[in-house]
N, C-alpha and C positions, 0 to 999 in steps of 0.2 A: 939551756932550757930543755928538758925532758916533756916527752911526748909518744905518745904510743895512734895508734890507729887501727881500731879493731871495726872491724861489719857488727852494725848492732842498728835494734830499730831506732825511730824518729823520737819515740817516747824513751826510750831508756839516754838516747843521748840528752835531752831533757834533764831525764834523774839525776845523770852525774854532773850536768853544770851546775843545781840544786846544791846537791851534797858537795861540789868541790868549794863554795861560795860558802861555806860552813854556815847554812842558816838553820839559826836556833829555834823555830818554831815553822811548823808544816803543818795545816788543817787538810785533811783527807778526806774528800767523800766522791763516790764514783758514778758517773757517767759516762756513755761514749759519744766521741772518742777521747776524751781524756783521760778514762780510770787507768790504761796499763802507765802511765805518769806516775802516779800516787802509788801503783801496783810496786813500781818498780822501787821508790822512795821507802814504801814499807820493806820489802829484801834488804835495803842495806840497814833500815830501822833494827831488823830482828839479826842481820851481822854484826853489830855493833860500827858500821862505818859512819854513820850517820851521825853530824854533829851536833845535832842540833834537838828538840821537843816532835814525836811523830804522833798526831790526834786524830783518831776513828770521829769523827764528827755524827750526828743525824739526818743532815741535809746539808745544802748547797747557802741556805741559808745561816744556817750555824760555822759554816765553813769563811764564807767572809767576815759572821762575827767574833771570831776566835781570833782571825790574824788581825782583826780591825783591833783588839786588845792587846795582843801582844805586840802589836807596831805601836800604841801607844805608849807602852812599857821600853819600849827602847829595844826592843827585839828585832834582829834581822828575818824577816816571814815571810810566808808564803804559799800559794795556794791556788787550785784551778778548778776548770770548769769547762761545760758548754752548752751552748744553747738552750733548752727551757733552765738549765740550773744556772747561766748567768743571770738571766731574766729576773728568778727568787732571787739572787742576789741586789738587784738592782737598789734598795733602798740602804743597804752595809753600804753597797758601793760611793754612790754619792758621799756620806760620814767618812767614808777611809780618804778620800782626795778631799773630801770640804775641810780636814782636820788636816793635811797636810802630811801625811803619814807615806812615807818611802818606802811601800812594800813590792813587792815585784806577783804576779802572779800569769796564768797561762791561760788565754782564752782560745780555745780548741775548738776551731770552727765550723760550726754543723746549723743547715738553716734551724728556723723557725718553725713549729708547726702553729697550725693547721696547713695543707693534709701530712699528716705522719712522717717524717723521712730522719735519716740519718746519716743523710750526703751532704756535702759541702757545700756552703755558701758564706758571706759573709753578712749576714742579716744578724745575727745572733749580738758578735763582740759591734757593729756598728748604730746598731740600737742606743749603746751604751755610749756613745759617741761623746756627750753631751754632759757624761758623771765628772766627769773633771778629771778621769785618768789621761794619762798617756798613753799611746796605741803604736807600738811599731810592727811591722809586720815584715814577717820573713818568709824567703824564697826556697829555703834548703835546708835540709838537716843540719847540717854543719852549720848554715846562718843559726838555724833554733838553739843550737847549742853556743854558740857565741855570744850569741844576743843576748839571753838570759843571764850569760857573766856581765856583760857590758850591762843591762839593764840596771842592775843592782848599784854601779857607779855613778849612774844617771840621776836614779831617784833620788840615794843619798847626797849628792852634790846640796850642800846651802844653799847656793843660788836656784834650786830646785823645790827638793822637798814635795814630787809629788809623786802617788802611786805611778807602777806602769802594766803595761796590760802587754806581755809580747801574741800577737796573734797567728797560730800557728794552723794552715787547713789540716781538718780532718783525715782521717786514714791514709790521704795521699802522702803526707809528713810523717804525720805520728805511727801510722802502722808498716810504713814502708823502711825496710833494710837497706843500708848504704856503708861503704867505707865512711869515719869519722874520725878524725885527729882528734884526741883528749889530751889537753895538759893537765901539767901536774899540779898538786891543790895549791903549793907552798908558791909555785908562779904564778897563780888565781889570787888568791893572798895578798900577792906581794902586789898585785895590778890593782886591786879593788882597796890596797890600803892597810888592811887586818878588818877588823871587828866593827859594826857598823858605830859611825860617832854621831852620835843621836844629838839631834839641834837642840830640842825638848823632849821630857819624858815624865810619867807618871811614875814618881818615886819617894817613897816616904823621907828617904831621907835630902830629900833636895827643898828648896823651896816650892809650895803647892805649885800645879801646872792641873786644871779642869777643860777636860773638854764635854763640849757641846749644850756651853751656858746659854742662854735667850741674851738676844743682839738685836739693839734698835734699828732704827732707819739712819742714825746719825754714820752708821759703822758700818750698814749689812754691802753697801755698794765699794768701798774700799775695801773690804773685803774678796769680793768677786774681783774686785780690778786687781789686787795684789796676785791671785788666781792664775788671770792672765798674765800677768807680769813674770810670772812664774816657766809657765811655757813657751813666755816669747825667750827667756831665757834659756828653758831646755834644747832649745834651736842649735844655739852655740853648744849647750853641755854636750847635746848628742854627736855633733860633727867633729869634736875634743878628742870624746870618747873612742870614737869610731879606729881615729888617727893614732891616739895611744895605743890601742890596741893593735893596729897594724905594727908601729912600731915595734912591739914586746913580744907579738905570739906571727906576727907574719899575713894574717885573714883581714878582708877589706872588704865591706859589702854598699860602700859612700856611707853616705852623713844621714841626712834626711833625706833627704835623695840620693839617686845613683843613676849615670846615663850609661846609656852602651847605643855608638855609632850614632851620637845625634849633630854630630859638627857641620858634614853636609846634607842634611837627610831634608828632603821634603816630603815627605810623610814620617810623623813619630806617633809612637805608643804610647799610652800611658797604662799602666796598669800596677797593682800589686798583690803579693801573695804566692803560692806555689807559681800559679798560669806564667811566671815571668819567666821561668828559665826553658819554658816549652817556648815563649816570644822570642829567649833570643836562639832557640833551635831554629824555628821559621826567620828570626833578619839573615842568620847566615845561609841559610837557602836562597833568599831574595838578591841577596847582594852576591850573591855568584852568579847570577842571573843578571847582575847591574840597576837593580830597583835602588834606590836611595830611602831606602826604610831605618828609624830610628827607635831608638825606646829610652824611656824615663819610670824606672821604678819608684814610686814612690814606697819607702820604709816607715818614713814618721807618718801615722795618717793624723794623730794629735799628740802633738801643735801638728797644725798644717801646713806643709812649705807651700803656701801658695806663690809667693814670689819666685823661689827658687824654682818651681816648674816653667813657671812664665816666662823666664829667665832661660832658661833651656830650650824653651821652645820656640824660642822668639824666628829663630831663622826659616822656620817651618810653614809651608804651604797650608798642611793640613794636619791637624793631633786628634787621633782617635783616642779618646778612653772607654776603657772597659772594666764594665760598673761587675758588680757580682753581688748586689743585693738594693732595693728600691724601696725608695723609700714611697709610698705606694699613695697617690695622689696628687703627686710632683715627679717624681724620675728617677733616673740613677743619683746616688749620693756623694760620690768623687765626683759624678758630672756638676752637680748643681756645685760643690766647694772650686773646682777646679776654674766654671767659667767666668766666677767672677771676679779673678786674677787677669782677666786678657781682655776686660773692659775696655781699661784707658790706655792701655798700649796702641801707639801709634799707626803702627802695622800689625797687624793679629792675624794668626792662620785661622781658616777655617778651622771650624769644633763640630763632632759631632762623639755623640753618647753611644757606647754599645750594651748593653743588658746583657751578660753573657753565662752561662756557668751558673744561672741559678738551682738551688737545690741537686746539683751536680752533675748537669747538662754537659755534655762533651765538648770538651774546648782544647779542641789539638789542632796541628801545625797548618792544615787545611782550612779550617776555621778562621783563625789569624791571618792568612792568604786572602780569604775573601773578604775579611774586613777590610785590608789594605786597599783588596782592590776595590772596594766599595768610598773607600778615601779619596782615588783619585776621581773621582766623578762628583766630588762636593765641592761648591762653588769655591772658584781660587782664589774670587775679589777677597779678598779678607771680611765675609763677614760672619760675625760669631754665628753657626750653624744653629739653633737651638731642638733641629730634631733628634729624638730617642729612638734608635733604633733595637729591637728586640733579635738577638741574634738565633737563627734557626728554632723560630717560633711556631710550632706546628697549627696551623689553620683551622682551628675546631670550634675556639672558643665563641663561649654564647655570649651574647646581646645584654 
C-alpha cells in the first residue's frame, strides 16, 4: 500500500480525499470557512486531476440542488457549506435524505448569526439535526480526511442509502496546517469498491424511477419509519466501516463512538468535535496527577449512539458533557439527546450540561480542568443532574 505524508492545510486534505473517491459531480459555491475546500477542488478541476463534473454554482442554494440531481442520476456527489449557507440549503437538504440519495457533503462549522461572527460553533450543521442526514463529526485533520473516504462507504451501503453530513469546526480544522498521510487513489478505489452502485436511478434507459411524487397518509408513516430503520442500520455500517478501514489503511478513530481512559474513571467526558483532542491533552495532565478522568467522543451525532454512551458510562460517578451550541429555550442539544439514555439505568452517574465554546469562546486545557473539578462536587447519589451550566459566562447580561 503506498502513502506519502506531506504538511498541507485541514481544507486541502479534504480536497484530496474528494478527488481520491473519484466523485463525478462537485457543486461549488464559497463561503467561509469552507471556500479554500471547493478552492482547492477547483486547482485540481483546471489540472485535469479531478475525476469527476466541477460546477461554479449561484448560491448555497443551487449548490444542494445540483448534487440533489446528480445523486439522483446515480452520480457519486458532493458539496459544502456553512453556517447561514447551510441554513439556504436547509429545504434541498430535507429532498436529498427524504429521497434517499448517498451523497456525502461538508458541513464547516461557524455559528449562527445574529450578532455577526465567523468563529466556531456548532449551531449551524446541528440546526439541521433533524433533515434526515447523517452527521459524523470529526477531531483532526487526518480524522477529516479519513472520514470523508469512509463516509462515501457508509452512505452507499444498501442497508443505508442516506446522505452524510462529515462536520468539520471552522479555521481550527480547515485553516490549520498539519503532517497528513494520503493514500493512494487505486487503495481508496479498492476500499470504497470502484464506482458508486446505485440502488436506484433516474435513467432513460432503465425502468422509470420518479422522485418526489404526492404520498398519502396510507404510506407517509412507513415511510419515516423505513428513514429510521435506515440509521438504526447505519450504527453497524459505521462501526463496519471504521474496522475495514483500520484493517486496509492502519487509522482508527472507534465506531460511533470512541473512549479514551473510561474503564476506571469516575468522572468522564463527553464531548465532540476539534475540543476532544485538547480533552485528551488535559486527561493526561489529570491522570499524572491520579484524577480518574475519562472521555467519550462521540463521532456519530446522527443516528445517535445513545445506548452506546450509556453503555460507557455506566461505571461513572459523574459524565459531564460539553454542548457547543443550544438549542435556546431548552439547553444544550447533546445534553437534552444524551440524558435520555441514563433514565432507566439502574445506577446512573450524575449528569450535568456544560455550554461551552460558543461562537468560539476559549475552550483550552484549563477550562476542562475546571469543568472536572466542577464534576466532583455534583451530587454522587446517582441522580440525573438536570442543571445547564454556562461555562465562563461573562456577567453582564440584561434582564
Amino acid at each position: 500500500m503506498n502513502k506519502t505524508v506531506k504538511v498541507m492545510e485541514g481544507s486541502m486534505a479534504v480536497a484530496n480525499a474528494i478527488r481520491s473517491c473519484k466523485t463525478d459531480v462537485i457543486a461549488a459555491y464559497p463561503i467561509s470557512p469552507q471556500t479554500h475546500i471547493v478552492e482547492y477542488l477547483s486547482d485540481f478541476a483546471a489540472d485535469g486531476s479531478l475525476h469527476g463534473k466541477y460546477v461554479n454554482v449561484d448560491s448555497e442554494f443551487s449548490a444542494s440542488s445540483f448534487v440533489y440531481g446528480s445523486a439522483a442520476a446515480g452520480a457519486r456527489s458532493y458539496t459544502a457549506s456553512s453556517s447561514q449557507g447551510l441554513l439556504l440549503m436547509t429545504e434541498v437538504l430535507y429532498n436529498i435524505a427524504g429521497h434517499r440519495l448517498p451523497l456525502v457533503m461538508t458541513g464547516v462549522n461557524r455559528m449562527i448569526s445574529p450578532p455577526i461572527s465567523i468563529l466556531t460553533d456548532h449551531s449551524d450543521t446541528m440546526a439541521l439535526r433533524d433533515c434526515g442526514f447523517m452527521q459524523m463529526h470529526v477531531e483532526s485533520i487526518q480524522e477529516a480526511y479519513d472520514a470523508h473516504i469512509q463516509a462515501f462507504k457508509i452512505a452507499e451501503n444498501h442497508k443505508v442509502l442516506l446522505p452524510m453530513m462529515i462536520c468539520m469546526d471552522g479555521w481550527v480544522l480547515t485553516h490549520a496546517f498539519e503532517p497528513v498521510t494520503l493514500f493512494d487513489d487505486a487503495d481508496i478505489q479498492e476500499f470504497l469498491g470502484g464506482p458508486i452502485n446505485s440502488y436506484q436511478k433516474l435513467d432513460p434507459a432503465l425502468p422509470p424511477v420518479n422522485y418526489g411524487v404526492f404520498t398519502d397518509e396510507q404510506e407517509l408513516m412507513e415511510y419515516k419509519h423505513a428513514m429510521m430503520c435506515a440509521h438504526e442500520n447505519a450504527k453497524e455500517v459505521i462501526n463496519e466501516v471504521a474496522e475495514e478501514y483500520r484493517e486496509k489503511f492502519g487509522h482508527y478513530y472507534g465506531g460511533v463512538i470512541d473512549t479514551y481512559m473510561t474503564e476506571d474513571a469516575d468522572v468522564i467526558l463527553l464531548a465532540m468535535g476539534s475540543v476532544v483532542g485538547t480533552i485528551r491533552c488535559a486527561i493526561d495532565e489529570m491522570r499524572a496527577e491520579g484524577k480518574k478522568v475519562g472521555l467519550v467522543k462521540i463521532r456519530s451525532f446522527r443516528p445517535f449512539p445513545g445506548k452506546e454512551i450509556a453503555e460507557a458510562c455506566a461505571g461513572a460517578k459523574a459524565v459531564g458533557i460539553i454542548d457547543k451550541a443550544i438549542s435556546l429555550g431548552r439547553g444544550g442539544i447533546v445534553g437534552m439527546d444524551v440524558k435520555e439514555y441514563f433514565c432507566n439505568m439502574k445506577e446512573k452517574p450524575a449528569l450535568k450540561d456544560y455550554i461551552a465554546g460558543i461562537g468560539g469562546k476559549e475552550l483550552n486545557r484549563e477550562v476542562i480542568k475546571q469543568i472536572y473539578e466542577d464534576l466532583l462536587k455534583v451530587d454522587a447519589g446517582n441522580i440525573l443532574d438536570e442543571e445547564v451550566q454556562y461555562v465562563n459566562l461573562n456577567e453582564y447580561c440584561v434582564e
